[in-house]
C-alpha positions as CSV (number, residue, x, y, z in Angstrom):
1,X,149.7,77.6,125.2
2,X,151.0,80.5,127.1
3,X,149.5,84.1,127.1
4,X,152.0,85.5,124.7
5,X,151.3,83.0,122.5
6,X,147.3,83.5,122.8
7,X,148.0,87.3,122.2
8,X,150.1,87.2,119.8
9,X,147.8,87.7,116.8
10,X,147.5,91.6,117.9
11,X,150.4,93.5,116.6
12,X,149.1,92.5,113.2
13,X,152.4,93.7,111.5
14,X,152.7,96.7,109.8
15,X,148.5,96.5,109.2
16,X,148.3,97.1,112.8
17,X,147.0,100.6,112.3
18,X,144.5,99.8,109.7
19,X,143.1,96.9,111.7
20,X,142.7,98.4,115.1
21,X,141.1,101.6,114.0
22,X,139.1,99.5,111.7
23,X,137.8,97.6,114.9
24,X,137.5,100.9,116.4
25,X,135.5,102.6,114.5
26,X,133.1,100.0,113.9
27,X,132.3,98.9,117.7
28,X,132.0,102.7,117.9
29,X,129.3,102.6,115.4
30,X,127.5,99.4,116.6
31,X,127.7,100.9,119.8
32,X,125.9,104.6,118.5
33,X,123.3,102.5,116.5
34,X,122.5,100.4,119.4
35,X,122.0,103.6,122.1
36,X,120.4,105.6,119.0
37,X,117.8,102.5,118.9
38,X,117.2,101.8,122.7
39,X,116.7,105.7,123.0
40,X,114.1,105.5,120.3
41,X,112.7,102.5,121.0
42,X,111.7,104.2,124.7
43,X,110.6,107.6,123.0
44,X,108.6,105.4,120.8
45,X,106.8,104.0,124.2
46,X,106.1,106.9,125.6
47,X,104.8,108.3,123.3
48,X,102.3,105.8,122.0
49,X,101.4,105.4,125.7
50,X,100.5,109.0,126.1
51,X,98.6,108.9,122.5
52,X,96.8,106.1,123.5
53,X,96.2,106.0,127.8
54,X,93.0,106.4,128.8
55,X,92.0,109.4,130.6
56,X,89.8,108.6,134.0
57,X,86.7,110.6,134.0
């Protein structure tokens, strides 16, 4: 199998436009959700380790 043969599934025809934005738009949104969650996931830390640290007397 040659690489024009392994690639050619990506023109997709006259769909091509459909399919690629469709493709692009939801890695952009897997990508959003997945920085959204990290970032709250590591404001959720900090701020139960604040609420609960103990303070040294």
């Amino acid at each position: 199998m040659t690489i024009v043969e392994y690639f050619s599934f990506l023109p997709y025809g006259k769909y091509a436009f459909y399919v690629w934005s469709a493709y692009g738009i939801a890695f952009i949104t897997v990508a959003t959700l997945f920085i959204r969650a990290r970032s709250n996931h590591k404001q959720t830390l900090i701020n139960l380790n604040s609420k609960y640290s103990r303070q040294d007397d």
